[in-house]
C-alpha positions in Angstrom: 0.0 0.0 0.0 1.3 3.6 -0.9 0.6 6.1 2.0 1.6 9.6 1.1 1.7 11.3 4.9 1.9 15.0 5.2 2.7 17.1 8.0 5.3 19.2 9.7 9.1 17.2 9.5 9.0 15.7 13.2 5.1 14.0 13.4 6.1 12.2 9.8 9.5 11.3 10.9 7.8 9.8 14.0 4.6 8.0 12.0 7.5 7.0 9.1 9.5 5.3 12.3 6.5 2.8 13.2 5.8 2.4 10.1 9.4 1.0 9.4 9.2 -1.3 12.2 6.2 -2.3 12.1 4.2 -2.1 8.9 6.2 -3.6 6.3 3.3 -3.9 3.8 3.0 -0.1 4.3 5.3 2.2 1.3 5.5 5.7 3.1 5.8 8.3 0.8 6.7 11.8 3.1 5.3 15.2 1.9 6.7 17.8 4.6 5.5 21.3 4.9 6.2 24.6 7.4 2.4 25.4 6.7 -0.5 23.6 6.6 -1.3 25.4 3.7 0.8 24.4 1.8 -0.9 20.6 2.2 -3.2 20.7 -0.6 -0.2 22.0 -3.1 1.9 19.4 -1.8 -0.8 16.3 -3.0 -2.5 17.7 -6.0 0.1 15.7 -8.2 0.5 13.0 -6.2 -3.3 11.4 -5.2 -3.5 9.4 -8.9 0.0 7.0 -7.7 -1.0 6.7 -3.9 -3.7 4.4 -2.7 -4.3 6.4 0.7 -2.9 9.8 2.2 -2.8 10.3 6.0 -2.4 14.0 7.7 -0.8 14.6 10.5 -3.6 16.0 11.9 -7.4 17.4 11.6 -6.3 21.2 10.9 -4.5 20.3 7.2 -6.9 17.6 6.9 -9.9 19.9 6.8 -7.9 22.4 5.2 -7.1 20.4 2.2 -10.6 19.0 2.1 -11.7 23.1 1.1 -9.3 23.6 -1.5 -8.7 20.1 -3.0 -10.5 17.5 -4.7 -10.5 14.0 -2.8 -9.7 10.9 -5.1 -8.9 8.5 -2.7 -9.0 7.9 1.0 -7.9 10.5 3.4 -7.5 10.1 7.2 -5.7 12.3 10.2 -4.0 11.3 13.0 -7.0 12.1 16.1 -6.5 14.1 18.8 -7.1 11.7 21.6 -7.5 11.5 25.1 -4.3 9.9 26.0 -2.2 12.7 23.8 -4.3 15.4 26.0 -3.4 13.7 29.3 -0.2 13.9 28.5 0.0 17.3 28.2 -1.7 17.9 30.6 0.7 15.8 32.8 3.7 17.5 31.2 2.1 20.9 32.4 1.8 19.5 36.1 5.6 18.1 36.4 6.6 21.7 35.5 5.7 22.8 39.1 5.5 26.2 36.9 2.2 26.3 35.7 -1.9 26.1 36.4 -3.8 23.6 34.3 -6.5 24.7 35.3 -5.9 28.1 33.6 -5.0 27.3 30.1 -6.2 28.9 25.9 -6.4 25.7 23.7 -7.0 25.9 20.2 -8.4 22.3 19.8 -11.3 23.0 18.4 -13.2 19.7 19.9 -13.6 21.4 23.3 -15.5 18.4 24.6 -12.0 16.6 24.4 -10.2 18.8 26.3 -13.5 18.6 29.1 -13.2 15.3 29.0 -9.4 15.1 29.7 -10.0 17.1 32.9 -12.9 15.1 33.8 -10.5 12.1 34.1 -8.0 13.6 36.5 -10.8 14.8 38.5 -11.0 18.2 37.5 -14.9 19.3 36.9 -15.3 22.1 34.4 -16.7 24.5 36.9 -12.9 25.1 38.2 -11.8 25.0 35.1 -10.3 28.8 33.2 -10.3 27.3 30.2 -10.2 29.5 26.8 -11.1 27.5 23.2 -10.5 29.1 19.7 -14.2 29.2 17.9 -12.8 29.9 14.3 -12.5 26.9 12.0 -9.0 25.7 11.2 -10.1 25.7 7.4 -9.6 29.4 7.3 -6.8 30.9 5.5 -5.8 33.4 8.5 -6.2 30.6 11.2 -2.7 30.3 11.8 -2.6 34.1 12.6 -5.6 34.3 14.5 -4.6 31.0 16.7 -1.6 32.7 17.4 -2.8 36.3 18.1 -5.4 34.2 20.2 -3.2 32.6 22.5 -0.7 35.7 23.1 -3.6 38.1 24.3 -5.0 35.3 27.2 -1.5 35.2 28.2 -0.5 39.1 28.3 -3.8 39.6 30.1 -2.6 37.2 33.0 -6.1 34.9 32.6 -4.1 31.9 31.4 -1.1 30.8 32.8 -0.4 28.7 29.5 -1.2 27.8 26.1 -1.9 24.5 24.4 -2.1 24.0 20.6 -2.1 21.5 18.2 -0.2 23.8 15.6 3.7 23.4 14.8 3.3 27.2 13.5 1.5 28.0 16.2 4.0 26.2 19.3 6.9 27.7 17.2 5.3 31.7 17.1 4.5 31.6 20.9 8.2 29.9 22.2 9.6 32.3 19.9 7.9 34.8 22.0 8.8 33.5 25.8 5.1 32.6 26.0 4.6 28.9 27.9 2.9 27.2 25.3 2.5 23.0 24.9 2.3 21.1 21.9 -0.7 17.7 21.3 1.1 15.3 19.4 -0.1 12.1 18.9 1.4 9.0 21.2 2.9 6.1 19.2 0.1 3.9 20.0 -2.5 6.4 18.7 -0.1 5.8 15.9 -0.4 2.5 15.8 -4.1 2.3 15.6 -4.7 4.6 12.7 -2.3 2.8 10.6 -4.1 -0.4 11.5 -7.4 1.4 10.9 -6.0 2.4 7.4 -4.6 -0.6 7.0 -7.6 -2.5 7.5 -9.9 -0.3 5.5 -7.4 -0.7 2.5 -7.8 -4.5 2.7 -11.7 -4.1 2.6 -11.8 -2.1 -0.6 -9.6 -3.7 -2.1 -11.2 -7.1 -1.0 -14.6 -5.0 -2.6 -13.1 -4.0 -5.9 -11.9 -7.4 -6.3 -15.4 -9.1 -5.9 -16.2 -11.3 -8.4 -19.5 -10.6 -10.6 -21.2 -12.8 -13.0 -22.7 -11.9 -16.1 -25.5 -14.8 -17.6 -26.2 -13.4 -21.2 -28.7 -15.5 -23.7 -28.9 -14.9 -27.4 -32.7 -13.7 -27.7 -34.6 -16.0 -29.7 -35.3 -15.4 -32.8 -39.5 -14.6 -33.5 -41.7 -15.9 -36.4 -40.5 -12.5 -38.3 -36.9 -13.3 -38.6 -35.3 -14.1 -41.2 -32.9 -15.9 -39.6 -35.5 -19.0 -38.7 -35.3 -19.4 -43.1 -31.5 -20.6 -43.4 -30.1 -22.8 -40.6 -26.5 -21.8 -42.0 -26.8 -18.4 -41.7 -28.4 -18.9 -37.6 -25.4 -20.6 -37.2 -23.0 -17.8 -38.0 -25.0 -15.3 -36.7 -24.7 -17.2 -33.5 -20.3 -17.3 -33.9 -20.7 -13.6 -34.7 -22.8 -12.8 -31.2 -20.4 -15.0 -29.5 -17.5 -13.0 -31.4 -18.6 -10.0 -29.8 -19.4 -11.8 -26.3 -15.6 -13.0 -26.1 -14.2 -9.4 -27.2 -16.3 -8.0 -24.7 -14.7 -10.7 -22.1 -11.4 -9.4 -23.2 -11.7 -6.6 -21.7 -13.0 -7.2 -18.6 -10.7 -10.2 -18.7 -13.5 -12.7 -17.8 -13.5 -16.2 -17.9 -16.1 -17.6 -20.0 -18.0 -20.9 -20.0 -20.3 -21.3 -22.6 -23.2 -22.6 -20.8 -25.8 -24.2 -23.6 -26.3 -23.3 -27.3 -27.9 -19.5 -26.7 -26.3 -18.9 -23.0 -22.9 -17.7 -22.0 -21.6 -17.6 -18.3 -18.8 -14.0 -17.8 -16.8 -14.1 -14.6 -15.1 -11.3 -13.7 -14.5 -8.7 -11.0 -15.9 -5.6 -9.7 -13.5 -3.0 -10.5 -12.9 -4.2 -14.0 -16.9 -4.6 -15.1 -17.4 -1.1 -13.4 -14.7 0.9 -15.1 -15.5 -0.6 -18.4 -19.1 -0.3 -18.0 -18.4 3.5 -16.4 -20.8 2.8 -13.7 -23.0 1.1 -16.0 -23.7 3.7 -17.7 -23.2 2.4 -20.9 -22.8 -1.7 -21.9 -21.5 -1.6 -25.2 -21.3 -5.3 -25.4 -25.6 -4.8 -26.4 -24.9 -2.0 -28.7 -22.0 -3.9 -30.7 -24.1 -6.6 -30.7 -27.3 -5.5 -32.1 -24.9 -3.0 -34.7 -23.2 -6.2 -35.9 -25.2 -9.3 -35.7 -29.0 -9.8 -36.8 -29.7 -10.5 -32.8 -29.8 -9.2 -29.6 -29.1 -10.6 -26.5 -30.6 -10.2 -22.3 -28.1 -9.6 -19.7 -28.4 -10.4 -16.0 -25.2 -9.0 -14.0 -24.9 -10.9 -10.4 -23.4 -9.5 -7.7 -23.1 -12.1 -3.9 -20.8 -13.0 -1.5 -19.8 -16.1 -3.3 -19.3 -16.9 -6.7 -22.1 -19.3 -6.9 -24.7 -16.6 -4.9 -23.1 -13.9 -7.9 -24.1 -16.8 -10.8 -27.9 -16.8 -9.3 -28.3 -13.5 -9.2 -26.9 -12.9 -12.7 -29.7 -15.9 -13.9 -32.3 -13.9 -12.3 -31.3 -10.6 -13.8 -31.0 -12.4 -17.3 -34.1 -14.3 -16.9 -35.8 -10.7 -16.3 -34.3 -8.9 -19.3 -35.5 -12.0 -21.3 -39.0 -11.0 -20.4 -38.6 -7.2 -21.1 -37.8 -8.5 -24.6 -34.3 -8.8 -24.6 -31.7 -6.1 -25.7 -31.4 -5.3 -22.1 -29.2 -5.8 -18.9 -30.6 -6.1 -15.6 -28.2 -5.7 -12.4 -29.1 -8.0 -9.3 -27.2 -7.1 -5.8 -26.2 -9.5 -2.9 -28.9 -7.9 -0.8 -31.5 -8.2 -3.8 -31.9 -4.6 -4.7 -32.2 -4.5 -9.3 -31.1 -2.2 -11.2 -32.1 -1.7 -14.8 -33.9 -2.0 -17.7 -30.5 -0.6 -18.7 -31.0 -0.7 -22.6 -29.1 0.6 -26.3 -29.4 3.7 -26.9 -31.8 3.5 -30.1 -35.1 1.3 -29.8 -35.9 -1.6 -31.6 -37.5 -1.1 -34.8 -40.6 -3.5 -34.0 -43.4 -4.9 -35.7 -46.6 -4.2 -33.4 -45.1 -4.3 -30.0 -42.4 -6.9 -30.0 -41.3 -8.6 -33.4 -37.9 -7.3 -35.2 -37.0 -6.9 -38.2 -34.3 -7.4 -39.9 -33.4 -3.8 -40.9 -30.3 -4.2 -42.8 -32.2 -6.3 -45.4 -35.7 -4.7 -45.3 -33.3 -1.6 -46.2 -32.2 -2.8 -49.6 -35.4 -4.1 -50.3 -37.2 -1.5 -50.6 -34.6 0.3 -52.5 -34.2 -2.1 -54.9 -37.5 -3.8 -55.1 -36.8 -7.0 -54.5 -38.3 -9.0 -52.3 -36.9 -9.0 -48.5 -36.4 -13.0 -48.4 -34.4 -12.7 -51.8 -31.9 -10.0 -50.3 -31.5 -12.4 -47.4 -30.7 -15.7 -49.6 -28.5 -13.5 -51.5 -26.7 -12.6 -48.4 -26.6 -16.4 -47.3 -24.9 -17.6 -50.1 -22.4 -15.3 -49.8 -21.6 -16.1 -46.3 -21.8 -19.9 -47.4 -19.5 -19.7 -50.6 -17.3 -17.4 -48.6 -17.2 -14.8 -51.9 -19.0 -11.9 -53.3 -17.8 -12.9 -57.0 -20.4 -15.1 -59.2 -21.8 -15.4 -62.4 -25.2 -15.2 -63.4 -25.5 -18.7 -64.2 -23.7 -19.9 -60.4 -26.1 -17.7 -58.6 -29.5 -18.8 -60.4 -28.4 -22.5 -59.8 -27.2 -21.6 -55.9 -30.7 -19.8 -55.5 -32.6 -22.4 -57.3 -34.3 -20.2 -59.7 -34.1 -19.6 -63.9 -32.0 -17.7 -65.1 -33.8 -15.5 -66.2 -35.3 -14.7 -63.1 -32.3 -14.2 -61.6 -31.3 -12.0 -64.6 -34.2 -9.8 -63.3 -33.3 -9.3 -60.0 -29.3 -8.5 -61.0 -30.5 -5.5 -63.3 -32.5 -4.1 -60.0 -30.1 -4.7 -57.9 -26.9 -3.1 -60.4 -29.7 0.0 -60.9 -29.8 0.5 -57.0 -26.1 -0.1 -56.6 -26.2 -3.1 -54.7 -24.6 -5.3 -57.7 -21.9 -4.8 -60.4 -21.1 -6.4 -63.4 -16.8 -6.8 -62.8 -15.8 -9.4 -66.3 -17.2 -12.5 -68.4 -16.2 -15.9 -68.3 -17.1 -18.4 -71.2 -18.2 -21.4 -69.7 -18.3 -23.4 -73.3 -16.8 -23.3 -76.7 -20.3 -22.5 -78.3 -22.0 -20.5 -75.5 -22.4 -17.2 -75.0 -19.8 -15.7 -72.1 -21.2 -15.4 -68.4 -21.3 -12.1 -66.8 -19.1 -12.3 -63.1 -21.4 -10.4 -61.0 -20.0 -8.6 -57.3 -22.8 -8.5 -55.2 -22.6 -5.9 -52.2 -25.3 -6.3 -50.0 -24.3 -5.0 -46.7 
């Protein structure tokens, strides 16, 4: 884990000490300032390589938090109990000083009351002056410090304490008994296991494995794919083309599950960032563009991979019914997401039959009948060429010759056929014309 820490030079030498002995998985990365301010100038660069940043306290924590953008987790060092007890204790062993008459600037008072409270001092015989500005302020350093100094020269405190370097450093500078809260090694300790442990968890989160169950929609009485069983079968490789592409990238296994169903395991982070959120699932947009199906997504999310695989049947099972084209997201604690869908609609017949657009396209161009254009299209998938002559094609299509003479003229007027060279097939025949047939 890379922890960027900032803070003054003797709190991160301190944290970077512990950390050295005793958080080996922990890569400390120091940013050192003489001002807080300075804290947000320090990270801006840095927060895309680091996977947390810890302050060395509240004040540049907050202060950052107003003039930067967080991108990953930020925590502070607390002010605890035990650091104020300690201070406090310091304070008493001076023989020099009243804790009971003291300016703080720790802006969670209760603390400080609560310190007091456990030596047995009540707050009614307490002198006790608190800050009220917030330490996000630009001038906070200045007004701490101006703060402190007046209680002092006005004999109503008999010392100061602060949580500020700046501030401790002003106030000496001055002759002014002033006392620094820092944190105590084991206070430490515990954020660093708090961080530690919360770092595990996301990443243990981002690296949860989500199952996608996608089925090839079947095709409806209208299709024209239920007329050629060789050109259902490569539709179906070019859907699972696009269903293997789209694993790629999420780098998914995949386990092919029956002839229409596909099984995607992945992770979390991966799905999410390609997805953006699922905002957008290309895998249905690329393909409905490039096949003549669609397909119904379930995505499953669970605590184990087999609670994840339900979920993603249920979600699939329910995009099914919406009449596919659609994802549906199911959650471990059964909350759905979805109809998530492409962003053009169907072109349907009546409420829920398809058509095959492509070809309905060029046959109305051309004039030709829509089952033509589509046995045109499956003998060029089946021959594995666009190149024929007139006599190959009327044989392949099982019509005349003439006829099929027909339908090239309407097709070459519509641009959807050229006539590229002649071949003689006999000594005493006329030559065949080689006709290129680009039906998209």
């Amino acid at each position: 884990m890379k922890l960027g820490i900032v803070g003054p030079l003797e709190p991160i030498e301190k944290i970077s000490q512990i950390i050295k002995r005793e958080f080996h998985q922990i890569d400390p990365f120091p940013f050192i300032y003489k001002t807080y301010a300075e804290a947000p100038t320090l990270i801006e660069q840095h927060q895309a390589y680091l996977d947390v940043i810890l302050f060395a306290g509240a004040t540049p924590l907050s202060y950052a938090a107003k003039h930067l953008k967080q991108i990953i987790p930020w925590e502070s060092v607390p002010r605890s109990g035990s650091s104020l007890l300690r201070v406090l204790l310091n304070i008493m062993l001076t023989n020099k000083y009243d804790i009971c008459r003291i300016s703080s600037d720790l802006y969670d008072s209760s603390q400080l009351y609560e310190a007091y409270e456990e030596i047995g001092l009540t707050k009614d015989r307490l002198q006790v002056y608190t800050a009220n500005k917030t330490p996000d302020a630009d001038d906070y350093v200045d007004y701490v410090s101006a703060f402190h100094e007046q209680y002092y020269l006005r004999n109503q405190v008999s010392c100061c304490i602060t949580a500020l370097s700046n501030v401790h450093k002003r106030l000496t500078a001055k002759n002014i008994p002033c006392f620094r809260v820092d944190p105590t090694a084991d206070i430490i300790r515990q954020t660093l296991h708090k961080i530690q442990l919360n770092y595990l968890l996301h990443v243990s989160q981002q690296s949860q494995i989500v199952a996608l169950y996608i089925q090839i929609d079947s095709a409806n009485e209208y299709s024209l794919l239920n007329d050629s069983e060789y050109q259902y079968i490569i539709d179906k490789t070019n859907v699972t083309r696009e269903i293997y592409l789209f694993a790629q990238r999420i780098q998914a296994a995949v386990i092919e599950v029956g002839l229409r169903e596909f099984l995607l395991f992945s992770t979390k982070q991966l799905l999410e960032s390609v997805t953006n959120n699922f905002e957008k699932i290309d895998l249905l947009q690329t393909v409905r563009k490039n096949t003549s199906s669609t397909i119904s997504i379930g995505v499953g999310y669970g605590e184990t991979a087999q609670k994840a695989k339900i979920n993603a049947s249920i979600g699939m099972a329910r995009a099914s019914k919406l009449g596919g084209d659609t994802a549906i997201i199911v959650y471990s604690d059964n909350q759905i997401i979805g109809p998530i869908r492409t962003s053009k609609p169907i072109q349907q017949e009546g409420s829920s039959h398809k058509i095959d657009k492509k070809f309905l396209a060029v046959s109305e161009k051309s004039g030709i009948s829509v089952n033509t254009v589509f046995q045109l299209h499956s003998i060029i998938e089946q021959q594995g060429k666009t190149r024929f002559t007139t006599s190959e094609l009327a044989e392949l299509s099982g019509v005349t010759l003439r006829t099929m003479n027909r339908i090239i003229a309407k097709l070459i007027v519509h641009g959807f056929c050229f006539e590229v060279g002649k071949r003689i097939l006999t000594n005493a025949g006329r030559p065949s014309r080689i006709i290129e047939i680009c039906i998209p």
